[in-house]
C-alpha positions in Angstrom: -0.7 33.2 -52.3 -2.9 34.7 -49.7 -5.6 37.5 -49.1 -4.4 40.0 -46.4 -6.5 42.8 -44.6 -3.8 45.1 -43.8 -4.9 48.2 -41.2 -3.1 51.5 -42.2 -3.1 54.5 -40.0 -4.8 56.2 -42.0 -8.0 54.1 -40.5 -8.6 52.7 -44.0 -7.4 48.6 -44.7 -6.2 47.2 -47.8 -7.0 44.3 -48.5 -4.0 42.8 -51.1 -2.7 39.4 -52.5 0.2 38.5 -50.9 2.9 36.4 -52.3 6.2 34.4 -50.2 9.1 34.6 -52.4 12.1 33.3 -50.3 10.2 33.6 -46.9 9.6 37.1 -47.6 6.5 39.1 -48.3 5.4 40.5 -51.7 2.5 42.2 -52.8 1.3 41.0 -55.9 -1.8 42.9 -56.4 -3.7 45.3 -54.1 -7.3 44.8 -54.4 -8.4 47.8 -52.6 -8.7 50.1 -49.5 -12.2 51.1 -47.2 -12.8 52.1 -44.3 -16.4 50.6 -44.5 -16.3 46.7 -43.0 -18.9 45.3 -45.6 -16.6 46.6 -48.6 -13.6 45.3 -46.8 -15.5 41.8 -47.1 -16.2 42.5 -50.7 -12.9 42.9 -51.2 -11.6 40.5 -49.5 -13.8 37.8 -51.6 -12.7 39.8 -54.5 -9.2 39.4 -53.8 -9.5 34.8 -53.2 -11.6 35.1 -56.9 -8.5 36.7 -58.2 -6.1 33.6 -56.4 -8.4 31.2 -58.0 -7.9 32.6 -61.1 -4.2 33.2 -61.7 -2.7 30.1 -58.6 -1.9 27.3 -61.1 1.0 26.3 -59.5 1.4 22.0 -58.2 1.0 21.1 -54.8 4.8 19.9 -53.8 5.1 17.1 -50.7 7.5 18.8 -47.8 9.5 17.0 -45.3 8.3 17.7 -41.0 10.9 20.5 -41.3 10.0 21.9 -44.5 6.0 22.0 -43.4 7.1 23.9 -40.2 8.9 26.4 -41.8 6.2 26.9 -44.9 3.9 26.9 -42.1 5.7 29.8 -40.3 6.0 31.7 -43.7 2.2 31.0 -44.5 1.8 32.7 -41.0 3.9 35.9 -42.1 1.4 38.9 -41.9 4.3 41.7 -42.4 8.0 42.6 -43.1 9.0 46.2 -42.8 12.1 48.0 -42.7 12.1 49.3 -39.6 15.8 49.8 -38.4 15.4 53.3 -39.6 12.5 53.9 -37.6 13.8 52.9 -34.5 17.0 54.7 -34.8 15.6 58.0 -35.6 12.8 57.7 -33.0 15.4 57.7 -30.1 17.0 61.0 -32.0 13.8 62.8 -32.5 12.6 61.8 -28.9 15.9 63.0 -27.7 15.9 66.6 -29.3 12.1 66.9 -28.0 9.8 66.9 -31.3 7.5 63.8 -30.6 5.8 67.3 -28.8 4.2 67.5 -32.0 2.2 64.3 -32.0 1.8 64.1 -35.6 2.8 60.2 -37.3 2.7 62.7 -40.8 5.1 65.1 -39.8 7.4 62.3 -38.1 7.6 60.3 -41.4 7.8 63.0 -43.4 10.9 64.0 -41.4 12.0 60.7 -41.7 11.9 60.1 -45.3 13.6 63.5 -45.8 16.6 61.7 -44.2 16.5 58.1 -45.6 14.6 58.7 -49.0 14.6 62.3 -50.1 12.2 62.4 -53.0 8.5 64.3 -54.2 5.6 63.8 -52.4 4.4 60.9 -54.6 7.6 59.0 -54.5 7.5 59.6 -50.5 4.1 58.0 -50.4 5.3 54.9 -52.4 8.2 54.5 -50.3 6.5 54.6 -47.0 3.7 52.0 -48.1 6.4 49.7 -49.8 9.0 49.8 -47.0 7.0 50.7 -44.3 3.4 49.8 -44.7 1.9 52.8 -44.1 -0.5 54.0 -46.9 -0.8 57.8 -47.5 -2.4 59.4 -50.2 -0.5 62.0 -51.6 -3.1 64.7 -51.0 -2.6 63.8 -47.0 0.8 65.1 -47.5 0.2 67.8 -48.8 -2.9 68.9 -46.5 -0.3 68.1 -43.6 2.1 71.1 -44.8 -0.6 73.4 -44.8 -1.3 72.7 -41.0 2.8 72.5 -40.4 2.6 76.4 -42.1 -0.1 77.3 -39.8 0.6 75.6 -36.6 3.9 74.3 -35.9 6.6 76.7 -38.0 7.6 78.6 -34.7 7.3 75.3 -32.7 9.9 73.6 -34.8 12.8 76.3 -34.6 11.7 77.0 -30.7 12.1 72.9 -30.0 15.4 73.0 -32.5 16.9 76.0 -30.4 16.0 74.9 -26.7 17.9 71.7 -28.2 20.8 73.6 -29.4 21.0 75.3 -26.2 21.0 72.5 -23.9 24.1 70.4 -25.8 25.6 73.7 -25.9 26.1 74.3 -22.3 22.7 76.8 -21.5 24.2 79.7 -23.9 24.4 80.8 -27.2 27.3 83.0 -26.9 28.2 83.2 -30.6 25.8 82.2 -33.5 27.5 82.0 -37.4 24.9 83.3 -40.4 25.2 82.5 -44.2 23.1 81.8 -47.1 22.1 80.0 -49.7 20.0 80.0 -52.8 17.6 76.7 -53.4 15.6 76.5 -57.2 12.8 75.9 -58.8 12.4 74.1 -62.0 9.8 76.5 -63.1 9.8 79.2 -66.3 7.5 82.0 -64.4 8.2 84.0 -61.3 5.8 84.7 -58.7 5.8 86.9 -55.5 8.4 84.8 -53.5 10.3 82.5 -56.7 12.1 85.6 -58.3 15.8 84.8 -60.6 18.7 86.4 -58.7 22.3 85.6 -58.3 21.9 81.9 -57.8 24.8 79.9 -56.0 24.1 77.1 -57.5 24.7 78.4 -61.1 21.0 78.0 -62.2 20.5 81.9 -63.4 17.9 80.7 -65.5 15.5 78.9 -62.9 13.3 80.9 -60.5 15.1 80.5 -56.8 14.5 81.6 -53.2 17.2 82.8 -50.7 17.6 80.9 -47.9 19.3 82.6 -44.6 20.7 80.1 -41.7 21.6 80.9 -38.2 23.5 78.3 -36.5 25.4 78.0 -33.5 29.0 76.3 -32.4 29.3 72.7 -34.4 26.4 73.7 -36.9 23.6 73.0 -34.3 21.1 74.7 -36.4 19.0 78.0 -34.5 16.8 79.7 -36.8 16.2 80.2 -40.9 14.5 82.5 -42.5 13.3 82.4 -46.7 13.7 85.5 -49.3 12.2 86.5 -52.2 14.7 84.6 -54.9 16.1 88.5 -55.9 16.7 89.8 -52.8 20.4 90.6 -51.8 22.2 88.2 -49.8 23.6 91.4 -47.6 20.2 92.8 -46.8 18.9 89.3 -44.8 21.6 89.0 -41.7 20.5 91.4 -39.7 16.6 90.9 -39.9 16.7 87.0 -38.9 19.4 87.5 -36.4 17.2 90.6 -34.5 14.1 88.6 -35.3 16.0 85.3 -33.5 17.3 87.6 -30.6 14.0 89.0 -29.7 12.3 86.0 -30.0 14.2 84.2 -27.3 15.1 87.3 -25.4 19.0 86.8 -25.6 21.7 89.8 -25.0 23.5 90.1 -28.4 25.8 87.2 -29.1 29.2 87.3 -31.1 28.1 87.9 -35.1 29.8 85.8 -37.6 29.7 85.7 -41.4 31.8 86.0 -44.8 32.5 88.2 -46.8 29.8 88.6 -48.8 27.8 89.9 -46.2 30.3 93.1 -45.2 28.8 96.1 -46.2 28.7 99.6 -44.0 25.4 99.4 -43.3 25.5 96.0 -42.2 28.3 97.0 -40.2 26.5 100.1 -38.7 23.1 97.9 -37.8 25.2 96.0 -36.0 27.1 98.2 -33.8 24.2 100.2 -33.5 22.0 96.7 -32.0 25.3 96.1 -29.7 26.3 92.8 -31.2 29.9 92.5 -31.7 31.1 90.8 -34.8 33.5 88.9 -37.1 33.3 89.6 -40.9 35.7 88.3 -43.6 37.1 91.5 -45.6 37.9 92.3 -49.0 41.5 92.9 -48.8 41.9 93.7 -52.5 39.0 96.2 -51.9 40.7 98.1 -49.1 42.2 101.6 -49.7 45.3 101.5 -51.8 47.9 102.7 -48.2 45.8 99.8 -46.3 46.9 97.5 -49.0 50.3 98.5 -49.1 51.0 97.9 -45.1 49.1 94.5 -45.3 51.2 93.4 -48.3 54.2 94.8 -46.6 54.0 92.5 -43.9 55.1 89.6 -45.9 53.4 86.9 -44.2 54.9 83.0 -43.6 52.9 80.4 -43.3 50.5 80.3 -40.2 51.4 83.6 -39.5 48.7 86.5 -38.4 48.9 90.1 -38.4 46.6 92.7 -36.3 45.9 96.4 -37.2 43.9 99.5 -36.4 41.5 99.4 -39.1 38.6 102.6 -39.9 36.2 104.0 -37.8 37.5 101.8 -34.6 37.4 98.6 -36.1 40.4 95.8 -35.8 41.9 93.9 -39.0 43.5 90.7 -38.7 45.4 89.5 -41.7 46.3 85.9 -42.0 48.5 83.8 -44.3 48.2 79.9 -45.5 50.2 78.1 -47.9 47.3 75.9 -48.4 44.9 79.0 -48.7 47.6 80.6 -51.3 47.6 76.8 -53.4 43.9 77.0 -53.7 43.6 80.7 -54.9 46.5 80.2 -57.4 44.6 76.8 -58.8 41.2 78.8 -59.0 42.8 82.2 -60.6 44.5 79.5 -63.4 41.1 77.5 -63.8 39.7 81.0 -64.4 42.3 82.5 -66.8 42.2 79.1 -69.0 38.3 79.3 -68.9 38.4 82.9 -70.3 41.1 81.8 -72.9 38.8 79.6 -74.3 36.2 81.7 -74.5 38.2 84.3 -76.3 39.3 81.2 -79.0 35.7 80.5 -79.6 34.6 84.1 -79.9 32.0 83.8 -77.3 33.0 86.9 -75.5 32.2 90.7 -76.0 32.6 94.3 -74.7 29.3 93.3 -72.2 31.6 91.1 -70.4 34.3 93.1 -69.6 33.2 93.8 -65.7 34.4 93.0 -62.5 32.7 90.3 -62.1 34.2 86.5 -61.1 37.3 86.2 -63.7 36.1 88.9 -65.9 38.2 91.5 -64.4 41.1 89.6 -66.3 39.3 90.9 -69.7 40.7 93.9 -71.5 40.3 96.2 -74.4 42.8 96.2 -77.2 42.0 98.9 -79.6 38.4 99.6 -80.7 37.4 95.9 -80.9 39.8 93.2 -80.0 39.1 91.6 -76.2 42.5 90.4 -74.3 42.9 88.5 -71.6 45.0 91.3 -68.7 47.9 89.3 -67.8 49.5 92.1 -65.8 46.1 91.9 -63.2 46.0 88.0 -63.2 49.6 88.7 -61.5 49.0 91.3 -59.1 46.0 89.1 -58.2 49.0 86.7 -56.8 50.1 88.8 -54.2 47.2 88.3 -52.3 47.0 84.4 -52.7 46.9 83.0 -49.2 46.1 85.9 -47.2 43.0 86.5 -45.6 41.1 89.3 -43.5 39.2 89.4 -40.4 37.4 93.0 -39.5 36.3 92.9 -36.0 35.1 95.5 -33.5 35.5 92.5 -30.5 38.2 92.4 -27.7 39.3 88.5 -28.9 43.3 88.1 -30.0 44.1 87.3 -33.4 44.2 84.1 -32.9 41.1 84.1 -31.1 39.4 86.0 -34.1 40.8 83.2 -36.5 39.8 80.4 -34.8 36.3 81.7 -34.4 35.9 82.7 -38.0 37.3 79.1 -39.0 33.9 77.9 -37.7 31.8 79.2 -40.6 32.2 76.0 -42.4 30.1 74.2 -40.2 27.9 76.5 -41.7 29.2 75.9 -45.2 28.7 71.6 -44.0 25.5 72.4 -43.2 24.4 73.9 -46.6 26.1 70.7 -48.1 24.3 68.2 -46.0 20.5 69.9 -46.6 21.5 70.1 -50.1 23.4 67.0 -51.0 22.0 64.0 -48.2 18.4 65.8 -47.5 18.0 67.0 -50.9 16.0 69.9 -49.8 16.3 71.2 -53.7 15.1 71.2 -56.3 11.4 72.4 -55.2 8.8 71.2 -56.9 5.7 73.1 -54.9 4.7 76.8 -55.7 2.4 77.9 -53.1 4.2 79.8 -50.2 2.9 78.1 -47.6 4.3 74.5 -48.6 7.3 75.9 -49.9 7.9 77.2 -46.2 6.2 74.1 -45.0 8.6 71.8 -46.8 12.0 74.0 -45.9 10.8 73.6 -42.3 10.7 69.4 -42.8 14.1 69.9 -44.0 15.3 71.9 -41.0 14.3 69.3 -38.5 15.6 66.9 -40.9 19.2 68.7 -40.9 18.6 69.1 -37.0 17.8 65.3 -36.2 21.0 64.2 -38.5 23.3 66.3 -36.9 22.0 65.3 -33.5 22.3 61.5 -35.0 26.5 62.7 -35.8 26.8 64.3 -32.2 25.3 61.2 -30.4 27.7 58.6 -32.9 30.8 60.4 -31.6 29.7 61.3 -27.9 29.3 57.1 -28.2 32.9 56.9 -29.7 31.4 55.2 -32.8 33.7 56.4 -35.9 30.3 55.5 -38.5 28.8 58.4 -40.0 25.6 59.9 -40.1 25.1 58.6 -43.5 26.6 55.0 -43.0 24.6 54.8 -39.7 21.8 55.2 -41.7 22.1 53.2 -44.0 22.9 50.0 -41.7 19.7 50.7 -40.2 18.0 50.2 -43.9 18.9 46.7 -43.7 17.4 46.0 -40.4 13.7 44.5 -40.9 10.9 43.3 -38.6 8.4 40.6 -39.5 5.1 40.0 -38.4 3.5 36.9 -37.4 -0.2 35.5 -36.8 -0.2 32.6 -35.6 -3.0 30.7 -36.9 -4.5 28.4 -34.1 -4.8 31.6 -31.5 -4.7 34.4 -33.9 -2.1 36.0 -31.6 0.3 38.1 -33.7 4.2 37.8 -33.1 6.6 40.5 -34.0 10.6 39.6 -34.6 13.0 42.4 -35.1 16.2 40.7 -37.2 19.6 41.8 -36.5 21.3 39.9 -39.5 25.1 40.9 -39.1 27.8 42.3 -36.5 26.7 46.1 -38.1 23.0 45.8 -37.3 24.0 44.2 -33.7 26.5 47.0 -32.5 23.9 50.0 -34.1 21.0 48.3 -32.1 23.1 47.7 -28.8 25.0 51.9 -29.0 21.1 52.5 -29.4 19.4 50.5 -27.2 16.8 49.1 -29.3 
């Protein structure tokens, strides 16, 4: 064992007992961290004291070999993990952030990607994997000057980006939304229960509204109050993104759940064009009766005249027809188990989700409304497309089709970022910490165009995770005092990453 005085960036050193287990370094005990050279000393005798008090271990004869290699490991200063580092520099160079010359925000950024966790568990990560010591209270004085200073910088950075790899245009953008929770009882100005997505009703949420363009190369967000409706955010963050970057009205695409008439009357009235999803089985009874006329195969399409000078294009997809027949039955048999454990009432006989299958029999009895569940089948498979644009059917189709990048994108923040649950309440980090997760989002989806420009066939996520096993150690050699650095590249995975990345 050994007493090390380790610098941090922080300015501060920590001086800590160090112990070589299998040529590798562990910290037994940290004695301390100062910024103040004479306590660095006192901690540094502190820290011998403690060796001499708790080393009991015999003194073992080596061979020549053996005493050159314990010397080599008596020399180790450092071992870090920094394969991940030096992937994600060349990505985040690439897109343009280092601009904002900020080590905080960088890591941050990075941990969001390789460790998604709180604050505190970020600050034990970085110090245990990367050395860096961070107090948890830096973190969090960091997101109030990302709030302040950088937001804008970020999406403007992010977009330019998007721009470039896109050809110089953004000719189409895609819009959806999500809802992200809170595990919190009370509700405050922004963290309001709503129609959460995620089926967490009960937990305080905000909405979160995502503009991306072709591929799901992310252009702006924007965050809602957790009650507001999902059809009353598209047009202010897609005005608000046009105006910004002085752009003539791209192509408008979104689902269904964001087709209303006003929505559709802002957006002829701005001089976007558009592609909605429609609610066939909400159309006027004659509308339904042509489109259900046209008895569809599969892969076939369908355009009509639709109201008020719009286009409808109808589709039909065995596949699409499988799924919807799967979810109506999951649905029925959920309801039928209600009704056997008498969990259901008159309240929930609405139209919403499955409970438009529910019925009244008599003055009391609930039944399940078989005769709807079937009509419900004839529209299995078939899909509509409203559109005021000039595109063919096909066209329409294959541009709509596109919304799940969006829907990928939600997944990957959600499920590989982790950008939820949130666990801070003040405005300004919650925006703070959605904008870490954007250019998180951004830099891995930069990470996935780069892999298969390269004709690599790893993912994101496996990419990643080679890099976690790539380490660098440190050594000081002790007769100059000149430190050595060695970046190990253990196996065939760790070579090929470092050589398609040049580090």
């Amino acid at each position: 064992m050994f007493v090390r005085r380790k610098p941090n960036k922080s300015g501060k050193i920590s001086v800590q007992v160090i112990e070589k287990i299998k040529g590798k370094s562990k910290v037994v005990k940290t004695i301390g961290s100062s910024s103040d050279r004479s306590e660095v000393e006192r901690l540094f005798i502190l820290g011998e004291e403690w060796i001499k008090n708790h080393k009991g271990a015999l003194e073992i004869p080596f061979s020549d070999e053996e005493r050159i290699a314990d010397s080599v490991l008596e020399s180790v200063e450092n071992i870090t993990v920094s394969g991940t580092e030096l992937l994600l520099d060349r990505i985040f160079n690439d897109i343009g952030f280092s601009a904002i010359q900020d080590d905080i925000f960088r890591w941050l950024v990075y941990s969001r990607i390789c460790f998604p966790a709180s604050k505190l568990k970020t600050c034990d990560y970085l110090l245990t994997y990367h050395g860096l010591e961070f107090q948890v209270q830096d973190l969090y004085r960091y997101m109030d000057k990302l709030y302040n200073n950088y937001k804008e910088t970020v999406q403007l950075i992010s977009f330019e980006h998007t721009k470039r790899i896109l050809g110089g245009s953004i000719n189409i953008v895609f819009y959806d939304v999500t809802t992200l929770y809170f595990e919190v009882d009370h509700e405050d100005d922004l963290r309001k229960s709503g129609f959460s997505k995620e089926g967490k009703h009960q937990n305080p949420q905000i909405v979160l509204g995502l503009l991306v363009g072709l591929e799901g190369y992310p252009l702006a967000y924007e965050i809602f109050e957790g009650n507001k409706f999902e059809g009353h955010t598209m047009i202010p963050v897609i005005e608000a993104f046009r105006k910004k970057y002085s752009l003539p009205a791209p192509i408008v695409v979104a689902d269904s759940g964001l087709l209303s008439k006003s929505n559709v009357k802002e957006l002829r009235d701005n001089g976007y064009e558009f592609i909605l999803g429609a609610r066939l089985k909400a159309s006027p009874d004659k509308s339904k009766e042509r489109i259900l006329a046209f008895e569809l195969e599969n892969g076939e399409s369908r355009l009509l005249d639709w109201e008020d000078g719009l286009r409808m294009v109808v589709s039909y997809s065995d596949r699409r027809a499988k799924k919807d027949r799967i979810n109506r039955e999951k649905g029925l048999k959920k309801l039928e188990k209600q009704l056997k454990s008498g969990k259901l009432n008159k309240s929930h006989i609405n139209n919403r989700g499955y409970n438009k299958y529910l019925k009244m029999e008599g003055e009391v009895k609930i039944a399940l409304d078989i005769e709807k569940f079937e009509q419900d089948g004839k529209w299995d498979g078939l899909k509509g497309y409203i559109t005021n644009t000039n595109l063919d059917k096909d066209e329409v189709i294959e541009n709509y089709n596109n919304l799940w990048k969006i829907e990928k994108a939600f997944r990957i923040t959600k499920n590989e970022i982790k950008v939820r649950p949130v666990f801070h309440y003040k405005q300004r980090r919650i925006e703070a910490h959605i904008s870490i997760a954007f250019v998180a989002y951004k830099v891995f989806k930069e990470l996935e165009r780069q892999l298969l420009e390269k004709g690599s066939k790893l993912s994101p996520q496996k990419a990643i995770e080679i890099a976690k096993g790539i380490y660098t150690v440190e050594i000081q050699l002790k007769s100059s005092g000149k430190k050595l650095r060695k970046t190990l590249l253990l196996n065939e995975s760790q070579q090929k990453l470092a050589k398609m990345f040049g580090f």
